[in-house]
N, C-alpha and C positions, 0 to 999 in steps of 0.2 A: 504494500500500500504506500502511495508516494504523500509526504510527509509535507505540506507547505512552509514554505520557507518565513522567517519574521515578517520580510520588507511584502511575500507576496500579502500577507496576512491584512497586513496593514493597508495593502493597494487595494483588496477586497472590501475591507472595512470606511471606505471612502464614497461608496455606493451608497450609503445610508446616510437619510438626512433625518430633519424634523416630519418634514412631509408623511414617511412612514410611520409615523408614533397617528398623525391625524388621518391617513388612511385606516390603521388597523382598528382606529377608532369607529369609522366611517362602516366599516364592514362590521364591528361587533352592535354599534345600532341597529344593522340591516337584518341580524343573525336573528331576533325577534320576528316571528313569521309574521303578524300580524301589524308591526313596523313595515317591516317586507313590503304585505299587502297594502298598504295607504299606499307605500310609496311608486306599488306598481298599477294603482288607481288613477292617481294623480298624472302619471307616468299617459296612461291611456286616456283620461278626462278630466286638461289641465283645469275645467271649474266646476267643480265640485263641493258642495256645501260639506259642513263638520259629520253633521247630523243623517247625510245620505251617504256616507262613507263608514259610519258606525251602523245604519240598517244592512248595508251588503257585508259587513264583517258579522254581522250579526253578534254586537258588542256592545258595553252601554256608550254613552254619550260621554261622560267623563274618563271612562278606560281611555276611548277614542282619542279626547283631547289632550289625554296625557302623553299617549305615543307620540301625539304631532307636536307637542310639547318636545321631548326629547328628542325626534328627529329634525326640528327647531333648532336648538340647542347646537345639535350635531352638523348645522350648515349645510342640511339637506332641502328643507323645507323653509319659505317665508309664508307669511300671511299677508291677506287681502281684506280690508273692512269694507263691507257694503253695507249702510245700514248696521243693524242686528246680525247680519249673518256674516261670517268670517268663511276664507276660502283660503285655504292650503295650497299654496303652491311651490314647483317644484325650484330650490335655486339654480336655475342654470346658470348664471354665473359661475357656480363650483362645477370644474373641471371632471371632479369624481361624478359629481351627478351625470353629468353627460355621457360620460363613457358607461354610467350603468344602465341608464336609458337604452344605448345603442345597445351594449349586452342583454338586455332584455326582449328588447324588438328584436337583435336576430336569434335569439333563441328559440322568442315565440314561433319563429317561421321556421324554423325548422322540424320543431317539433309539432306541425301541420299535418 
């Protein structure tokens, strides 16, 4: 078995930033299936109330608002005030969100 050497160690160790600490973050919000779900609601029907996203999870209304709470949090998600209703939306501005949107979409079509 080949042994790396100090200096390769350290070339390798150069690959890692901050960025990985807020990805791995980014996927342990996702790991929540029901985070997952908003996010791949939203993902398919960028307006969508709180309360029509807690009837297809079939979940209460404050469970609901707490996932979108933490995936909030997590720089996945902003919100939209209209009136009395709020609308989750997805931040595309975050890089990670985009890339999982597209990983979503061609999943789904594969899986056709």
């Amino acid at each position: 078995m080949y042994m790396l050497s100090k200096k390769e160690i350290k070339e390798n160790r150069k690959i890692f930033s901050e960025t990985d600490k807020s990805m791995a973050a980014s996927f342990k919000v996702l790991s929540d299936v029901n985070r997952y779900r908003i996010f791949r609601i939203l993902a398919q029907q960028p307006r969508i109330s709180v309360s029509n996203i807690a009837r297809i999870l079939d979940i209460s209304l404050p469970l609901t608002s707490q996932h979108i709470k933490i995936l909030m949090h997590a720089n996945l998600l902003q919100k939209e005030k209209e009136g009395k209703k709020i609308f989750p939306k997805l931040e595309h501005g975050n890089p990670f969100v985009q890339a999982v949107v597209k990983t979503i979409q061609e999943t789904l079509k594969l899986m056709k």
